[in-house]
KEMARZA-282129 format. One line per field, with one value per residue (C-alpha): x, y, z; residue number from 0. Coordinates in nm, 3 decimals, m for minus. Each point is the difference from the previous one (the first is absolute). Example, Ala and Ser with C-alpha at 12.3 -4.5 7.8 and 13.67 -1.06 7.14 Angstrom:
xx c(1.230/0.137)
yy c(m0.450/0.344)
zz c(0.780/m0.066)
nr c(0/1)
end
This chain:
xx c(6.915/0.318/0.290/0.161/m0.341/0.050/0.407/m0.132/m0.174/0.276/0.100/m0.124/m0.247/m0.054/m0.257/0.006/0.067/0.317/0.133/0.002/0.372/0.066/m0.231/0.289/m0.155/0.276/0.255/0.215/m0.168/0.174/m0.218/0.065/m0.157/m0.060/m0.245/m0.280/0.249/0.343/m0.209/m0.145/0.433/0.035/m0.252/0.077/0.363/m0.208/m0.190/0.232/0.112/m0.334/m0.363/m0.321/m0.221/m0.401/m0.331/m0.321/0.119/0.179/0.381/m0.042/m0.240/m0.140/0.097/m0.211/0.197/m0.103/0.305/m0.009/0.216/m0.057/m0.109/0.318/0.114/0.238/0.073/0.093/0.237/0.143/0.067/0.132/0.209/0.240/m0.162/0.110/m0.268/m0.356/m0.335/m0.268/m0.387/m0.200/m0.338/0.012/m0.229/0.113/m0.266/0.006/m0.026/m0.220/0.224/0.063/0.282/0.113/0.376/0.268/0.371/0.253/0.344/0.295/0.358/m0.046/m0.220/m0.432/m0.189/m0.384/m0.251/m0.339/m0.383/m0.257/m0.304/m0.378/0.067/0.155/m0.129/0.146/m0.083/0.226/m0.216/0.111/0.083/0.256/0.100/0.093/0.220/0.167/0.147/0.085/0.273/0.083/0.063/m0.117/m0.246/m0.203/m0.297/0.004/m0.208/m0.073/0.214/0.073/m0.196/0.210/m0.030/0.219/0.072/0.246/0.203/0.170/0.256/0.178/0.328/0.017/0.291/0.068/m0.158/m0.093/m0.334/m0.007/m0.346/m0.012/m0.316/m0.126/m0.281/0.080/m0.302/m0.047/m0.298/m0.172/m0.314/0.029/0.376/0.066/0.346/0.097/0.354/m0.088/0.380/0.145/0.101/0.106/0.205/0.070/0.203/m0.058/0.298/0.128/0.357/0.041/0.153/0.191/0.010/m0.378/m0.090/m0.198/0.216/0.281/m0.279/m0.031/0.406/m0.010/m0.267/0.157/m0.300/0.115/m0.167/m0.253/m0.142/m0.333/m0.366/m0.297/m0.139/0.268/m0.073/m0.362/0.034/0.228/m0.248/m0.330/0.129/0.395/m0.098/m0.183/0.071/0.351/0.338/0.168/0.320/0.181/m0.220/0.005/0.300/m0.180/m0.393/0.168/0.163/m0.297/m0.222/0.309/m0.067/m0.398/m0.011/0.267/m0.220/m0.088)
yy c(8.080/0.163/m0.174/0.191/m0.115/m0.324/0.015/0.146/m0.352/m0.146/0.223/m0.071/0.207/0.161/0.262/0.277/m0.077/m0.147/0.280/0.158/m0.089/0.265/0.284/0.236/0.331/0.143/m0.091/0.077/m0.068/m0.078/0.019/m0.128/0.025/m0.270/m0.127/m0.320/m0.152/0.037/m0.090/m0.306/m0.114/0.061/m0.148/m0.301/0.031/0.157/m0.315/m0.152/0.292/0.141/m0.080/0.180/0.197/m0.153/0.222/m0.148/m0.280/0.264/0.037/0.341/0.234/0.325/0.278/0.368/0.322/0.355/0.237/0.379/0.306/0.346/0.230/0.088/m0.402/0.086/m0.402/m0.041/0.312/m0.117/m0.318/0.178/0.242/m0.284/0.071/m0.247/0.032/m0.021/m0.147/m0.150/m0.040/m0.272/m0.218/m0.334/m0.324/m0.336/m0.128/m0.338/0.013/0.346/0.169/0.370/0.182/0.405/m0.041/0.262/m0.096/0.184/0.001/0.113/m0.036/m0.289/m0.174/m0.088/0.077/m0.152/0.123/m0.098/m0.011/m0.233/0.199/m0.076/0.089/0.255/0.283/0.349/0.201/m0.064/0.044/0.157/m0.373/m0.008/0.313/0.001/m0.364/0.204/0.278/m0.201/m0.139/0.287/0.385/0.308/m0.140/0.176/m0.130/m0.310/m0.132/m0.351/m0.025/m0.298/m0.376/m0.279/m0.326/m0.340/m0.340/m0.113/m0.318/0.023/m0.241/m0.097/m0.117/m0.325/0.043/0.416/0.272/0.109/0.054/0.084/0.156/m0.030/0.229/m0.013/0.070/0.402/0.180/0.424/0.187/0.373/0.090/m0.036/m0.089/m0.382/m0.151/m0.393/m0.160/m0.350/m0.107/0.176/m0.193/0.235/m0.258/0.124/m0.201/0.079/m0.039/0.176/0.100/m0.035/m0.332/m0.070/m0.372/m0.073/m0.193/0.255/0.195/m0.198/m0.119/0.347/0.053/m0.314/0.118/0.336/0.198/0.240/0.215/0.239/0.271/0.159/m0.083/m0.066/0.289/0.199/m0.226/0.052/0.391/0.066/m0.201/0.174/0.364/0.060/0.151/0.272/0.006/m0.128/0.076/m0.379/0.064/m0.233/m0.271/0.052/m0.328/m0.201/0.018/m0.042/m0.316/m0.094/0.020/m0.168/m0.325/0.060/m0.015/m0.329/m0.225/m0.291)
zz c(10.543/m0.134/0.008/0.341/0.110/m0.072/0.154/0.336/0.062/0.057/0.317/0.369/0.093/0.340/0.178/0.115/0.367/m0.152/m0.098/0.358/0.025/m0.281/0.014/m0.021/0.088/0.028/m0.302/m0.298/m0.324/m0.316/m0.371/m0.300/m0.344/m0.305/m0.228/0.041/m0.231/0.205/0.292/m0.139/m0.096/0.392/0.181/0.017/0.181/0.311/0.101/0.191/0.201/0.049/0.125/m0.151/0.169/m0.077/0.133/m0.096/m0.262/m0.218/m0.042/m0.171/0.231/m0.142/0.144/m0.042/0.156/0.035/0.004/0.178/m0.006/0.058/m0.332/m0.095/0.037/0.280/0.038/m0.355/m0.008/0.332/m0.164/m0.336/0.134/0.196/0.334/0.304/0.231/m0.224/0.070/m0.222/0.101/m0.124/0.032/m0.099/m0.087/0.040/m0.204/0.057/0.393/m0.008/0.200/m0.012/0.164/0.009/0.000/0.003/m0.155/0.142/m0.151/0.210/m0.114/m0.224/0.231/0.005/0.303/m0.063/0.214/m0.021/0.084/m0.098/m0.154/m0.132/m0.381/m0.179/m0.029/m0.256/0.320/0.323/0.272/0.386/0.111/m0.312/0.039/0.328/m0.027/m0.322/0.228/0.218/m0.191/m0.260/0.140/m0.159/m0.245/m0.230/m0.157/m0.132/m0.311/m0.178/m0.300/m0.183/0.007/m0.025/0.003/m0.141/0.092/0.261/0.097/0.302/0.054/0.360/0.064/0.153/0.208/0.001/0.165/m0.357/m0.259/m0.352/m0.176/m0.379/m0.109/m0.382/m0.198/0.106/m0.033/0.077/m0.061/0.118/m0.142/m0.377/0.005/0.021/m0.084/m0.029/0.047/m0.098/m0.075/0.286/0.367/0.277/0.277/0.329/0.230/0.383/0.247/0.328/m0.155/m0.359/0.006/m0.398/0.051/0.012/m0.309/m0.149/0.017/m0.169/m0.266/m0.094/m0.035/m0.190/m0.223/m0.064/0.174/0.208/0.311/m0.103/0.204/m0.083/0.154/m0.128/0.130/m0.221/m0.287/m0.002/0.115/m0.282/m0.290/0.179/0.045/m0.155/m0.292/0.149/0.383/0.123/m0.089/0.011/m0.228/0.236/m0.045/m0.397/m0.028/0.221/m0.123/m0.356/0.118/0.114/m0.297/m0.208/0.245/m0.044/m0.388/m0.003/m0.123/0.238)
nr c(0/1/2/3/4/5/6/7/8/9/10/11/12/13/14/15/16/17/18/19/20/21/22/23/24/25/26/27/28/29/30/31/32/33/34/35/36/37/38/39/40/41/42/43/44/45/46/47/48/49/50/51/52/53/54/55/56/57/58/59/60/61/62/63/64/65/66/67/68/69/70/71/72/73/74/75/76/77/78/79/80/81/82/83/84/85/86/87/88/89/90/91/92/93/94/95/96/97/98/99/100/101/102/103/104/105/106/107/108/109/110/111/112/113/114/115/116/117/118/119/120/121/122/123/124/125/126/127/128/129/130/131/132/133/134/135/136/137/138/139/140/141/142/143/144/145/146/147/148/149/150/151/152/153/154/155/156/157/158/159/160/161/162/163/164/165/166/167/168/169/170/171/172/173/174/175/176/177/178/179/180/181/182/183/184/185/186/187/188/189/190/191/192/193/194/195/196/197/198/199/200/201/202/203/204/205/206/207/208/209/210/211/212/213/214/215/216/217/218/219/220/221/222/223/224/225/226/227/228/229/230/231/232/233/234/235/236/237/238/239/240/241/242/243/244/245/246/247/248/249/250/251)
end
């Protein structure tokens, strides 16, 4: 057990029907980037403030994604290029409770619409049941295709008092066909609200730690370390992914 491990003991634990109260569908979501180490010096000053999401005896599910965009990564530009109104199509596994869901993330204005389906597996070929629930929800689609696996750890973590979550994923991992890159030093935190409220205490952690906002998803992440060298033009990402591999090599 590592020693965040060993500091998320000492949280109360609830289910998942406890968390009905803040499934926030439709939200504002806030990221933040540091290292296992930085996250380690934190941890502790959220216990009191927040309870600790617990599926199947385990504090720190798995989680296994399968990203799609259209050829020419359509979702990735959109996201690139400073677009207000951009989707994102995904599969994913909630490995401890088997669970498989198609879900579609649509980001309007500065706020996350989740829509979702709950699925058999998933498969790198969207059937005519996916593909009808996909337009649906996104207009004039082309084509879509499976691009990126994904998968990391998550510990979701529940306000006791606000309408409010925070998800802290680590142990990043991307991979298509022969390609296969690791963060192993590198959290991604997402705090969940309905406005962007300053005075959570995640929030203020963060100020207090000097760690500031940071906005770039996994999918780009992953997209730009699978395919950037040879497919995607991601110049304005170039600051950001840097930052990012800065926090990954800081030794833990």
């Amino acid at each position: 057990m590592t020693n965040f491990e060993t500091e998320l003991t000492f949280f109360n634990p609830i289910t998942l029907k406890q968390m009905d109260r803040v499934k926030l569908m439709n939200r504002v979501d806030t990221k933040f980037a540091f290292s296992i180490k930085q996250f380690q010096e934190i941890l502790h000053e959220l216990k009191d403030y927040y309870d600790i999401l617990e599926i199947e005896n385990t504090r720190t599910p798995f989680y296994e994604s399968l990203y799609f965009d259209e050829a020419d990564f359509k979702f990735f530009q959109d996201h690139h290029n400073g677009k207000t109104d951009r989707f994102k199509v995904r599969f994913r596994k909630y490995v401890e409770s088997n669970l498989f869901f198609l879900e579609i993330k649509h980001k309007i204005k500065g706020r996350t619409d989740k829509t979702r389906i709950q699925v058999e597996s998933i498969p790198e070929n969207l059937s005519d049941d996916h593909l009808a629930f996909i337009n649906e929800n996104i207009p004039e689609l082309k084509n879509l295709e499976a691009k990126m696996w994904n998968s990391f750890h998550r510990i979701t973590l529940v306000n006791k008092t606000a309408n409010e979550r925070l998800t802290l994923d680590y142990d990043l991992n991307f991979k298509w066909e022969e390609e296969n890159i690791h963060l192993d030093n590198l959290v991604i935190a997402e705090l969940k609200q309905e406005s962007v409220k300053r005075n959570s205490v995640f929030y203020q952690l963060m100020k207090k730690h000097h760690i500031r906002p940071y906005r770039l998803s996994k999918y780009c992440i992953g997209s730009i370390e699978l395919y950037g060298q040879n497919y995607l033009k991601f110049n304005r990402f170039k600051k950001k992914l840097l930052q990012l591999k800065k926090i990954n090599e800081y030794a833990a």
